[in-house]
C-alpha positions in Angstrom: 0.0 0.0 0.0 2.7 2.6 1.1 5.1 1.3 -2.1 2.0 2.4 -4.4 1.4 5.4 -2.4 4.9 6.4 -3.1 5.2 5.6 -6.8 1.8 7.2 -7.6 3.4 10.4 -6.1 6.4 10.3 -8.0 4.5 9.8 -11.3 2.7 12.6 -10.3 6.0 14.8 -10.6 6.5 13.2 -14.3 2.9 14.5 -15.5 3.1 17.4 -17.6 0.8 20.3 -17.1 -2.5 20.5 -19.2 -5.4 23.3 -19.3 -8.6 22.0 -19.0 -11.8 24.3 -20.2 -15.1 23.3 -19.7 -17.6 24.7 -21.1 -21.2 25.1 -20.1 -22.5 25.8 -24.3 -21.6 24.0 -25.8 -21.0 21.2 -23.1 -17.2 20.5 -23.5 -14.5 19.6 -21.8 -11.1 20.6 -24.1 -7.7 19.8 -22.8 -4.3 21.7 -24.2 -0.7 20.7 -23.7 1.4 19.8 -22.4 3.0 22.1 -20.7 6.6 21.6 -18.6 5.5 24.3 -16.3 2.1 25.5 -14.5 3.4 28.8 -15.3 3.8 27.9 -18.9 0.3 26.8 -18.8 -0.8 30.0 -16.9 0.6 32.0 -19.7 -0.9 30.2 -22.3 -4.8 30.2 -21.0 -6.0 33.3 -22.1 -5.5 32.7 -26.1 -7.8 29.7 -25.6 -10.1 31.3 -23.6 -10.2 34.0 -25.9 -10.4 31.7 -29.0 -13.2 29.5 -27.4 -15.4 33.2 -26.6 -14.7 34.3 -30.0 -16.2 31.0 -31.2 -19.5 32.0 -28.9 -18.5 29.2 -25.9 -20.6 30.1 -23.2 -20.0 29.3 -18.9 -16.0 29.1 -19.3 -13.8 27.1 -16.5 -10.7 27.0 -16.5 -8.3 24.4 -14.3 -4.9 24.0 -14.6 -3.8 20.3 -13.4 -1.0 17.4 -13.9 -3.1 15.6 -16.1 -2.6 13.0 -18.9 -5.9 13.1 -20.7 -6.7 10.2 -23.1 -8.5 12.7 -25.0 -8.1 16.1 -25.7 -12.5 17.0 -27.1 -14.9 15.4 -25.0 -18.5 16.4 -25.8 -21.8 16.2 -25.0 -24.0 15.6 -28.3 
């Protein structure tokens, strides 16, 4: 148990950074990276933000994480 603790923390370490935006219309989840840094990832937010909003994305929420996403568009049809 302590042996997975531990290597499921240092894997942690070894994820790169990703931005995930939800949004609320249309219901998506988008993921961008990766990123080395959270402050890489910081920086890069805003364009996407402001690319989603330009593309009429409604209810925006933004998380930056240690991710690893399998995919990077999930969507509600």
């Amino acid at each position: 148990m302590i042996k997975q603790l531990i290597i499921g923390f240092i894997q942690g370490f070894n994820t790169s950074w990703w931005i995930e935006i939800t949004t609320v219309k249309p219901r998506c989840v988008y993921y961008f990276g990766p990123f080395k840094t959270s402050a890489e990832a910081k920086a890069a937010y805003p364009g996407y933000v402001e690319d989603l909003n330009n593309e009429g994305a409604e209810g925006v929420v933004v998380v930056i994480k240690r991710s690893n996403p399998k995919e990077l568009t999930i969507y509600d049809e």
